[in-house]
Backbone bond lengths (Angstrom), bond angles and torsions (degrees), N, CA, C in turn:
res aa  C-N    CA-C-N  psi(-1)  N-CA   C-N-CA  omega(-1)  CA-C   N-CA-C  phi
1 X - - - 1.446 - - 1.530 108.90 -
2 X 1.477 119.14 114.53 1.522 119.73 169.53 1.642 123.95 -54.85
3 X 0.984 133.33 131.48 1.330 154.31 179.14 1.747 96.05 -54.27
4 X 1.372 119.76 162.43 1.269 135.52 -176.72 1.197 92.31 -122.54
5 X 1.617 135.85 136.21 1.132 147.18 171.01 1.263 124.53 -52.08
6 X 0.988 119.31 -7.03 1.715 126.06 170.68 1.283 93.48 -98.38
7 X 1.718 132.21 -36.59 1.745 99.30 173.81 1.293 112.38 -72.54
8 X 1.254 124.34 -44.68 1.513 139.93 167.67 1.653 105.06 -20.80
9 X 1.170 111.01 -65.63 1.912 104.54 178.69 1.428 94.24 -72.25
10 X 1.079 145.06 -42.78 1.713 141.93 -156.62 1.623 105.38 -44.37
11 X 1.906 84.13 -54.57 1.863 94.74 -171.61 1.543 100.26 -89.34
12 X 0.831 127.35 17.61 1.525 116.48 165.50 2.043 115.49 -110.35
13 X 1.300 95.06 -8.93 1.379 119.80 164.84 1.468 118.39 -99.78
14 X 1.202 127.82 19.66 1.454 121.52 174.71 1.247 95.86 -69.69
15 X 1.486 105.73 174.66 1.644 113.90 176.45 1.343 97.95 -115.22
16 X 1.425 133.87 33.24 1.806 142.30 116.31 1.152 124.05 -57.67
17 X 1.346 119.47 -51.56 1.323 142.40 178.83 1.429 106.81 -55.95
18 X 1.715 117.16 -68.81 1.210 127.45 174.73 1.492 122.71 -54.05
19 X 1.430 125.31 -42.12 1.416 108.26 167.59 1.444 118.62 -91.29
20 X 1.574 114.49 5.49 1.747 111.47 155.63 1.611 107.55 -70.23
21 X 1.179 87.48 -45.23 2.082 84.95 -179.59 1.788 110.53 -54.59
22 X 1.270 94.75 -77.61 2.141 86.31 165.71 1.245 134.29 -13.84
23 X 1.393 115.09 -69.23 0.961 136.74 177.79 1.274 117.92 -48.96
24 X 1.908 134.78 -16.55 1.305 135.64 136.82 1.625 141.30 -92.62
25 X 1.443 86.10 25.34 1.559 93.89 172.68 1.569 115.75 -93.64
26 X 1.188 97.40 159.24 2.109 103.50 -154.94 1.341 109.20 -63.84
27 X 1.136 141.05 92.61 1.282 129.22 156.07 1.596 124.05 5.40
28 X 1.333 144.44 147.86 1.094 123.95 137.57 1.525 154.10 -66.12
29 X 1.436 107.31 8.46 1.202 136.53 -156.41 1.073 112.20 -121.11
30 X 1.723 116.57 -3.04 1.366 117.11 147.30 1.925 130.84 -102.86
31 X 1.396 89.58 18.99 1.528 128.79 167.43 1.750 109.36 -73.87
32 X 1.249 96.41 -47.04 1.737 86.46 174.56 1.592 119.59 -64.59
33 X 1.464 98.88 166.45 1.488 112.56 -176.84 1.810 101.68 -113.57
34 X 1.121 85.02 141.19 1.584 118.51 -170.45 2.258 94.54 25.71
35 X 0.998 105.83 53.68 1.625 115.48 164.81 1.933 88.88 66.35
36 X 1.016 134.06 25.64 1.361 145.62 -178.30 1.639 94.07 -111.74
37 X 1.567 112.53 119.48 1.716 107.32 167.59 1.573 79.11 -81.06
38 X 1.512 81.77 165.47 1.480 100.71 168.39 1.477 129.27 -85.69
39 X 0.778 99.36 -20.03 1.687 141.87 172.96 1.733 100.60 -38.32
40 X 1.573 104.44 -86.07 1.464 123.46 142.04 1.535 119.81 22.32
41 X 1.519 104.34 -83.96 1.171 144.05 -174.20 1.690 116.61 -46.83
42 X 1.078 108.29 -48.57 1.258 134.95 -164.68 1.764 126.52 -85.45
43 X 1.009 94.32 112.51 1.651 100.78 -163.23 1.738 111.93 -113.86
44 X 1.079 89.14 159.94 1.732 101.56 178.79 1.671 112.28 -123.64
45 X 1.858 83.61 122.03 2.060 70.07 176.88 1.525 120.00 -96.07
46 X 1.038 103.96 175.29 1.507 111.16 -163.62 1.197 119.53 -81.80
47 X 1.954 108.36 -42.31 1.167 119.65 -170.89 1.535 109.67 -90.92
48 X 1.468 123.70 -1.18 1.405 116.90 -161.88 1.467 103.55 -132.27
49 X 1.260 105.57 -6.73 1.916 121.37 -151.30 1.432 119.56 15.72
50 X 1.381 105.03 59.20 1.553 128.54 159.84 1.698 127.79 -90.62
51 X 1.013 110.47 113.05 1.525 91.82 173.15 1.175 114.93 -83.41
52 X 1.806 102.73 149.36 1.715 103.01 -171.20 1.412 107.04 -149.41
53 X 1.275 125.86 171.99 1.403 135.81 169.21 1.082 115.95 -152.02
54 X 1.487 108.40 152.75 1.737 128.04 170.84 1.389 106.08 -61.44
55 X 1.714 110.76 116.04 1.736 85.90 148.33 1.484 134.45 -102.80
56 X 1.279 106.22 -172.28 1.760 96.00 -178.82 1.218 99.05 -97.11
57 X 1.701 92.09 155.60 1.365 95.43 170.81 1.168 164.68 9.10
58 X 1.462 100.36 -61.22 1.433 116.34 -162.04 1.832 83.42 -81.25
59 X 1.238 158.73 -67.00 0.887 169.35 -2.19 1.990 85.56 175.06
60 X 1.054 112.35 135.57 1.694 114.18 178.08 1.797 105.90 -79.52
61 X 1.236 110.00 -43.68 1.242 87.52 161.54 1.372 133.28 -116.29
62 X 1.416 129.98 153.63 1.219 135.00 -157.63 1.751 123.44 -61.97
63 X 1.727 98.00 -33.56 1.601 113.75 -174.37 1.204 91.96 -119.88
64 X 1.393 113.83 149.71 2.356 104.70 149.45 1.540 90.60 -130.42
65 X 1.450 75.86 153.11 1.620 87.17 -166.38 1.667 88.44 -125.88
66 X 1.562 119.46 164.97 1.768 135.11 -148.23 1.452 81.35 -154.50
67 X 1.561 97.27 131.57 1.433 125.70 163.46 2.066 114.00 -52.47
68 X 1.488 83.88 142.86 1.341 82.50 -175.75 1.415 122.57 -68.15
69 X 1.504 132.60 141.73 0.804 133.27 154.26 2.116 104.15 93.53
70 X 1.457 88.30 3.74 1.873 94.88 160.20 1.380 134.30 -85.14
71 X 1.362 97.77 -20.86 1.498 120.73 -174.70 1.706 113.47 -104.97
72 X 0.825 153.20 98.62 1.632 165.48 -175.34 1.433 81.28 -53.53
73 X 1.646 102.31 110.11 1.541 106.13 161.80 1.427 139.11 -91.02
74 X 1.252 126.49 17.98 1.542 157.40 172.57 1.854 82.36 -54.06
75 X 1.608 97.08 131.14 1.019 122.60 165.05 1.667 125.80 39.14
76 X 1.086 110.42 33.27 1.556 146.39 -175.00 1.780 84.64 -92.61
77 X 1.414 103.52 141.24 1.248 121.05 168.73 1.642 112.59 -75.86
78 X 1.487 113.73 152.54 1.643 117.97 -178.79 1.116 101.88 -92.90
79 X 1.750 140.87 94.14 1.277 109.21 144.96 1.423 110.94 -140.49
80 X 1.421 108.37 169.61 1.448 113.70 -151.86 2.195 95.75 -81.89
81 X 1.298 108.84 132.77 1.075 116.81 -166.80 1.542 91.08 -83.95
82 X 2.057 103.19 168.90 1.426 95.34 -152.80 1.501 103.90 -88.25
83 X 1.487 121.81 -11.25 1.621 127.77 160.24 1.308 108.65 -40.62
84 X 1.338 123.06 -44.46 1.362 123.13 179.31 1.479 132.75 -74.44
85 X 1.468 94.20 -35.30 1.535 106.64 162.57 1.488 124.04 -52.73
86 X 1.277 103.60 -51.26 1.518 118.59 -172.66 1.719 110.78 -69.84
87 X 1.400 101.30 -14.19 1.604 106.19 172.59 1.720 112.81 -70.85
């Protein structure tokens, strides 16, 4: 006997159904890079109030630097970026 579309959504709306579905959505913690938040990474300088970061290697340039005031600077590390140094 075929189902009527109101049972059809009913049983696809149980709240079995619904916390089986949850229960495979991605963590955020497989969002990080190489187990490094990015977060981490990311510094604020003092003298320029830019936020900036090291990149690796492979990367053409050495620093990248982020427009001011794009990045929420709460709990961002202080250090003086290397534009500033070299001043």
């Amino acid at each position: 006997m075929k189902k009527s579309m109101i049972e059809y959504i009913l049983d696809l709306t149980e709240q079995k159904n619904i916390n089986h579905r949850m229960s495979k959505l991605k963590s955020p913690n497989k969002y990080e890079r190489l187990h490094i938040k990015i977060d981490d990474q990311l510094c604020l300088c003092s003298g320029c109030d830019r936020v900036w970061k090291k990149n690796r290697k492979m990367y053409a340039r050495s620093v990248e630097y982020f427009r001011k005031n794009h990045i929420p600077t709460i709990g961002k590390k202080r250090l003086t970026c290397p534009n500033c140094k070299k001043r």
